[in-house]
C-alpha positions as CSV (number, residue, x, y, z in Angstrom):
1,X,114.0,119.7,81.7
2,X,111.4,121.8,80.2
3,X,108.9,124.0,82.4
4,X,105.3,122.4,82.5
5,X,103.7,125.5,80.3
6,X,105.1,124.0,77.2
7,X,103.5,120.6,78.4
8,X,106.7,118.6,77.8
9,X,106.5,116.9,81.0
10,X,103.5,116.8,81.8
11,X,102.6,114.9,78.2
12,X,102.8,110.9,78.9
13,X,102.0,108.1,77.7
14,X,99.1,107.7,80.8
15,X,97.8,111.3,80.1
16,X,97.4,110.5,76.5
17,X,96.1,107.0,77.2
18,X,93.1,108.6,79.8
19,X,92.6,111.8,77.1
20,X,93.8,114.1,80.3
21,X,95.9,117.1,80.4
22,X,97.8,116.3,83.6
23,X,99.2,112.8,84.9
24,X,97.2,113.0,88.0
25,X,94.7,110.5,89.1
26,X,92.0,110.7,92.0
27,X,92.5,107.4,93.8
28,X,89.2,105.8,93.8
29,X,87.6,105.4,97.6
30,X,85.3,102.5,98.4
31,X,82.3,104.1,100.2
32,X,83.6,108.3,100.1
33,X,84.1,108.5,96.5
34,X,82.2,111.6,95.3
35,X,80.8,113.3,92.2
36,X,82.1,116.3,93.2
37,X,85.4,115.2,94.1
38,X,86.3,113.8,90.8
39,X,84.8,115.9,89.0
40,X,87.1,118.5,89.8
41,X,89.8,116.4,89.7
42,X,88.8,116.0,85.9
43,X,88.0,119.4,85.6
44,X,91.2,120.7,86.9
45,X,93.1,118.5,84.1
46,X,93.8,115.5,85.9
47,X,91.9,112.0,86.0
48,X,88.5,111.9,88.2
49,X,87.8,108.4,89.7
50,X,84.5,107.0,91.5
51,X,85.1,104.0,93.4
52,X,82.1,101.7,93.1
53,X,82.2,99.2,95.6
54,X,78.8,97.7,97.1
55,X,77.0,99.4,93.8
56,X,74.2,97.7,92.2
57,X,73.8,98.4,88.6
58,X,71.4,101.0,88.7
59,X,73.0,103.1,90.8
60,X,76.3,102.8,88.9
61,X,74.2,104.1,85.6
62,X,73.4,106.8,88.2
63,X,76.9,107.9,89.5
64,X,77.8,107.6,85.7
65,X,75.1,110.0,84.4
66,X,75.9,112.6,87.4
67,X,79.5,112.5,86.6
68,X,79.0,113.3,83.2
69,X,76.5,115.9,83.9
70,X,79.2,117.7,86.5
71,X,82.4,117.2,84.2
72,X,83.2,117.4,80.4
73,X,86.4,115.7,81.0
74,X,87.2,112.2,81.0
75,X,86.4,110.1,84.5
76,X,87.1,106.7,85.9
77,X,84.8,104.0,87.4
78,X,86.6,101.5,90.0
79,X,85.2,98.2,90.7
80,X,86.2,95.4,93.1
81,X,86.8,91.5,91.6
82,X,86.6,88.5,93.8
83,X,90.3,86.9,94.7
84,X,91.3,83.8,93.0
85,X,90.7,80.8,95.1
86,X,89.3,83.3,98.3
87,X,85.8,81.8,98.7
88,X,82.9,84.4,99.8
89,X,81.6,83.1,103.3
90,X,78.8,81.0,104.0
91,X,78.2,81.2,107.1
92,X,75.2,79.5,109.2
93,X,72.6,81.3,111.5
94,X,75.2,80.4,114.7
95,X,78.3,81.5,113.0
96,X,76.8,84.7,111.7
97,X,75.6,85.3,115.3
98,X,78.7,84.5,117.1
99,X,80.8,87.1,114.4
100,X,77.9,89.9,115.1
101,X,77.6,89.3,119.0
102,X,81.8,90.1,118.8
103,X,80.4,94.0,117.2
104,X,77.3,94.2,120.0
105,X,78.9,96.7,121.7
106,X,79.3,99.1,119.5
107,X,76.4,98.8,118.2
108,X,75.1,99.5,121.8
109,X,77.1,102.4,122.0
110,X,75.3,104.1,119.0
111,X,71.4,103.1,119.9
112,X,71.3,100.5,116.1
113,X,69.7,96.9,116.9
114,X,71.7,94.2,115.5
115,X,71.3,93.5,111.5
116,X,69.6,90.5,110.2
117,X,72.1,88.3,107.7
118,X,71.2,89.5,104.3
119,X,70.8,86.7,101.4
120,X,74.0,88.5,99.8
121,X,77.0,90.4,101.0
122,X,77.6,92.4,97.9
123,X,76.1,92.7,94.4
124,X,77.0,90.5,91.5
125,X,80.2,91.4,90.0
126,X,79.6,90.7,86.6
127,X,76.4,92.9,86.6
128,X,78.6,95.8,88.2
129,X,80.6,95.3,85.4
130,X,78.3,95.7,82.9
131,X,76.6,98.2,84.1
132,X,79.8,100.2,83.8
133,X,81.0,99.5,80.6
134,X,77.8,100.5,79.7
135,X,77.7,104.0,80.6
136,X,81.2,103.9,78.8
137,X,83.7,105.7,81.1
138,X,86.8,106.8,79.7
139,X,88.0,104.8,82.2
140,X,87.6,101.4,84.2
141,X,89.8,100.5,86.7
142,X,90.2,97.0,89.0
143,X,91.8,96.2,92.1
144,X,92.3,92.5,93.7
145,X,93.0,90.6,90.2
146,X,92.7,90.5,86.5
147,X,90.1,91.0,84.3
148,X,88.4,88.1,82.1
149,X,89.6,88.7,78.4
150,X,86.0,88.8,77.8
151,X,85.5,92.1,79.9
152,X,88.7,93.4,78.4
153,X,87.2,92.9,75.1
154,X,83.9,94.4,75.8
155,X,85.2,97.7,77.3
156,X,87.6,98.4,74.0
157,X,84.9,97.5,71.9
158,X,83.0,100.5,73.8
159,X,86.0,102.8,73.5
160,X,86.9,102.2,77.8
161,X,90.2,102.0,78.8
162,X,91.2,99.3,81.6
163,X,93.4,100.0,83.9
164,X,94.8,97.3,86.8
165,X,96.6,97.4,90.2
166,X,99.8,95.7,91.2
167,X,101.3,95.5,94.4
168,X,104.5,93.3,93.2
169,X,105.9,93.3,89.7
170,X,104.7,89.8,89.3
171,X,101.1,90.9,89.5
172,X,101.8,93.8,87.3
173,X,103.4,90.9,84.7
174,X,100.1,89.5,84.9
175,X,97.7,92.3,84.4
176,X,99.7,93.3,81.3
177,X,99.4,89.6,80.1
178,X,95.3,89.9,80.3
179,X,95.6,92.7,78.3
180,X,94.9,95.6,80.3
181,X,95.7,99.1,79.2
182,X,97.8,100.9,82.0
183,X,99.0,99.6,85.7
184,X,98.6,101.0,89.2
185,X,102.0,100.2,91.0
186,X,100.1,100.8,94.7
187,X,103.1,100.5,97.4
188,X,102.7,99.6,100.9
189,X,102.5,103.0,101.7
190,X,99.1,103.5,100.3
191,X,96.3,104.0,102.5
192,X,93.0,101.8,102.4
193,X,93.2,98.1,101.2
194,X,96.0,96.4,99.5
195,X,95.0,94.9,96.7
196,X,97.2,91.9,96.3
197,X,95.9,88.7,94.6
198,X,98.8,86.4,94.0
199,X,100.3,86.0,97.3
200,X,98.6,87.1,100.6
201,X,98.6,90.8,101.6
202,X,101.6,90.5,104.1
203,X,103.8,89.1,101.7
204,X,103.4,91.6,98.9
205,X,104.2,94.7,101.0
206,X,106.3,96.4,98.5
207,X,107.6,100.0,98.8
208,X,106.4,102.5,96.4
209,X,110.3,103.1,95.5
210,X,110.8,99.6,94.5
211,X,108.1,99.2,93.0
212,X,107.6,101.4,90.8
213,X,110.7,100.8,88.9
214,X,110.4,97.5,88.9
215,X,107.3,98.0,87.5
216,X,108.3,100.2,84.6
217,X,111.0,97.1,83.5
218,X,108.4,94.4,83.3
219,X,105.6,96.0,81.6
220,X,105.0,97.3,78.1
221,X,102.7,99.7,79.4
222,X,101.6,102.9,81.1
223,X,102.6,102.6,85.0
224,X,100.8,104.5,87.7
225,X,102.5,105.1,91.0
226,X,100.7,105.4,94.0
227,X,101.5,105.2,97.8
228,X,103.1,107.7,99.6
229,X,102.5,110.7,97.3
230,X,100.5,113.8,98.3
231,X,102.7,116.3,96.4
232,X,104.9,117.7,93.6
233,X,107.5,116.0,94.8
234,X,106.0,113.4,94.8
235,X,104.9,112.9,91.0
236,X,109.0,114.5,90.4
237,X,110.2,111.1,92.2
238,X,107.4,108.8,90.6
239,X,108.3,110.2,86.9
240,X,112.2,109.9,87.8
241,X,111.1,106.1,88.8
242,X,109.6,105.4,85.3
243,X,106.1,105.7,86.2
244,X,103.6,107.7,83.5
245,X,101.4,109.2,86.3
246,X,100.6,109.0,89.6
247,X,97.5,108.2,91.7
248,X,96.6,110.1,94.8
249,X,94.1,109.5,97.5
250,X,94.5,110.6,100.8
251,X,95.2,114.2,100.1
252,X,92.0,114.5,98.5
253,X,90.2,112.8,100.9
254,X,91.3,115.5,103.1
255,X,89.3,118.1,100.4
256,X,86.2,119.7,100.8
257,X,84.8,118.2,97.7
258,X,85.6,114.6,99.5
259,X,82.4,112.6,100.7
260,X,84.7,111.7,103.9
261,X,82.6,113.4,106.7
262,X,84.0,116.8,108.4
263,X,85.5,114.9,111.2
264,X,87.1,112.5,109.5
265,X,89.0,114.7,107.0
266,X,90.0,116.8,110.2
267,X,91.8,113.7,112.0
268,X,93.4,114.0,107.7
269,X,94.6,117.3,108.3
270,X,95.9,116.8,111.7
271,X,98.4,115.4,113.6
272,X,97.3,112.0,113.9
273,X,98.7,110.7,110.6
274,X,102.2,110.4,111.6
275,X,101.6,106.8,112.3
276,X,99.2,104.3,110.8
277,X,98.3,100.5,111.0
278,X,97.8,97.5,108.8
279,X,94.7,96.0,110.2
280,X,91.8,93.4,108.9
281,X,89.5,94.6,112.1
282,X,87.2,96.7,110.0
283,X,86.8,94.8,106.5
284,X,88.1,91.3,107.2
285,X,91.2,92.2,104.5
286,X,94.3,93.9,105.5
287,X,94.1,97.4,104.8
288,X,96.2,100.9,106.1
289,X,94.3,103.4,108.4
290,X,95.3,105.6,111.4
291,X,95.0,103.9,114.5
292,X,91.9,104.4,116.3
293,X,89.5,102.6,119.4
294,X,88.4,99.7,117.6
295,X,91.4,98.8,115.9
296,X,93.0,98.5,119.3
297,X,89.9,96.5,120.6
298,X,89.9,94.3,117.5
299,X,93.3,93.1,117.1
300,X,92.7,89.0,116.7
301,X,91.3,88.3,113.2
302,X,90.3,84.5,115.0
303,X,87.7,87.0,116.8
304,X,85.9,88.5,114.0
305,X,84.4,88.0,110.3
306,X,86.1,87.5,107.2
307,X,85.7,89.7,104.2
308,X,83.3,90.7,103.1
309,X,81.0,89.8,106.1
310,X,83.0,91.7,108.6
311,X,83.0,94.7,105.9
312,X,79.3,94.1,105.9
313,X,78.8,94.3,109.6
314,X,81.1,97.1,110.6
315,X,79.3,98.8,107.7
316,X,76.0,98.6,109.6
317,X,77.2,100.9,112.4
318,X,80.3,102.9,110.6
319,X,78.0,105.5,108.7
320,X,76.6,106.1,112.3
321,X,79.8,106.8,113.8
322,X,80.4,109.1,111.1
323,X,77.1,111.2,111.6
324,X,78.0,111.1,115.5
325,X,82.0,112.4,114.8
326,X,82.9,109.3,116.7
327,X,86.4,108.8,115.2
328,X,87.1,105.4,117.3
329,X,84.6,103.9,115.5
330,X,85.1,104.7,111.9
331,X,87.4,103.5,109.3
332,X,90.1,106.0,108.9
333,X,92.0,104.8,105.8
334,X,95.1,106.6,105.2
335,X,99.0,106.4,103.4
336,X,102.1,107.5,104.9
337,X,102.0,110.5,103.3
338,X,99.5,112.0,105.5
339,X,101.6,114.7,107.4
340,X,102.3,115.9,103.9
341,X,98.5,117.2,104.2
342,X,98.7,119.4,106.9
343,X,101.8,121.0,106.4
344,X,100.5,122.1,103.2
345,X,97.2,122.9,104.0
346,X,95.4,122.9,100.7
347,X,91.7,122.0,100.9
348,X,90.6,122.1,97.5
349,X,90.5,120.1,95.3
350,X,91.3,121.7,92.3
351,X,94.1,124.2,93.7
352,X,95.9,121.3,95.4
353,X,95.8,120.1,91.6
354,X,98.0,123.0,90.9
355,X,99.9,122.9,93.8
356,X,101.1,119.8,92.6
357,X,102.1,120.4,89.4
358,X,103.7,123.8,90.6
359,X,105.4,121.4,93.0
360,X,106.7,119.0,90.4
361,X,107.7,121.8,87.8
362,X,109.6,123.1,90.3
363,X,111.7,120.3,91.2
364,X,112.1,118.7,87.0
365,X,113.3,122.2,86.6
366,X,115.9,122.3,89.1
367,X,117.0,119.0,87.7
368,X,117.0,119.9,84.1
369,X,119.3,122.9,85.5
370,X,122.0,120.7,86.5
């Protein structure tokens, strides 16, 4: 196979699709997404993504502008869409109390009084989207369903490219049928939420391995693996699979450039990622994290909110935690590949970019050898 300087391999149908030079994406991180982040992911030759969730429109016009005033390369916005047939909460003054009272303690703990229950839990969707296709991205990415035809249409008539994300092949059938432009095949081994939307979480917990494949057969367009990389190897395996690129997030959450605070990108770097959890303690949907206090001490979903309203809640007193280093009581979203990050102990951004592709030239060379 030929070596990544004459750009063989590293030309795809993704990287021409996003306008990049590499087929690397930034996963894009609910709440710790960061200008700088992705803009030296884009900068280094590989896809920058902001993830946008909780974002009224004004501030995504914001995060748009400051992206494109840090990076001349193309970038991606990432929004959230409501389930099919998952009904946002309503609960009354009693319920909300008897889900908050569950959280007093920690709450306690770090010295916040107890929040009031807001008229909404999150902004309107279709005015996040807007907003975004406005600022015209290269770039606009979904998670948990499909997007209407109508938004489809809208972002090609302003020159945006959509992506989607699949956690089965059936869901990846689907999204190609609405007419997006590329597919995230996200395995089981991602960290943070899985994004299902056909079938519940636990029963789409497909491996990255499987998936990908499987993935590549039943869609007519660009496929993105993600779960379980964090190196060249990696993105070798991924493009072996049939995938076109390859989305990474917990490495380069573990970056300096990442908005994650210092002590949770140390707990990335560190030992602590050899295991990790499923949980719904911390957002009310099932998502993968390293174990930590309140995930042990929230293990009945009967005891706390649904999504979003437990998202909401624990997001009253997370940020806190973070100031505070308190690591039991933060979300510490994370894949499998996480002991990939210490061991190769590269904290920026932009040179793990290379080390990636180093990585990846490497091994497509040793197999073009044999």
């Amino acid at each position: 196979m030929a070596r990544s300087e004459s750009g063989s391999w590293t030309d795809t149908p993704a990287t021409r699709l996003f306008g990049t030079r590499l087929p690397i994406v930034l996963g894009p991180f609910g709440g710790v997404s960061s200008v700088e982040l992705a803009a030296t992911v884009s900068n280094a030759g590989g896809l920058g993504s902001f993830g946008l969730y909780g974002y009224e429109p004004h501030r995504i016009r914001a995060t748009a502008e400051a992206l494109r005033a840090a990076t001349p390369g193309p970038f991606a916005l990432n929004l959230w869409l409501p389930v099919p047939g998952e009904e946002e909460p309503r609960p009354d003054a009693a319920q909300f109390a008897a889900w908050r009272e569950v959280l007093r303690p920690y709450f306690d703990e770090l010295g916040l009084g107890l929040p009031e229950m807001p008229t909404s839990w999150l902004p309107d969707v279709e005015e996040q989207i807007a907003a975004a296709i406005e600022t015209k991205p290269a770039v606009l990415s979904f998670v948990f369903g499909v997007p209407s035809p109508e938004v489809v249409e809208a972002a090609h008539r302003n020159g945006v490219a959509v992506v989607g994300t699949a956690t089965t092949a059936e869901e990846a059938v689907a999204l190609a049928d609405g007419g997006v432009d590329a597919v995230v095949a996200t395995g089981m081994e991602a960290g943070g939420h899985r994004v299902s939307f056909l079938r519940p979480a636990e029963e789409s917990l497909v491996g990255t391995m499987a998936l990908v494949p499987q993935v590549a057969d039943a869609v007519p367009v660009p496929v993105i693996a993600a779960g379980g990389i964090a190196d060249g190897r990696g993105l070798a395996a991924a493009l072996c699979l049939g995938a076109d690129a390859v989305q990474i997030g917990s490495a380069f959450l573990a970056t300096e450039q990442s908005a994650a605070v210092p002590a949770y990108r140390e707990v990335l770097r560190g030992p602590d990622t050899k295991h990790t959890v499923l949980t719904r303690a911390l957002s009310g949907r099932l998502a993968r994290g390293i174990p930590n206090r309140i995930i042990r001490e929230l293990p009945d979903p009967a005891a706390h909110a649904p999504f979003p309203v437990q998202n909401w809640l624990t997001g009253k007193f997370r940020p806190e935690a973070g100031k505070l280093g308190n690591t039991g009581l933060m979300s510490l979203w994370a894949g499998q590949a996480g002991p990939l990050i210490g061991a190769a102990g590269e904290y920026d951004a932009g040179r793990l970019v290379e080390r990636i592709i180093a990585g990846a030239d490497e091994v497509l060379g040793r197999l073009g050898g044999r």
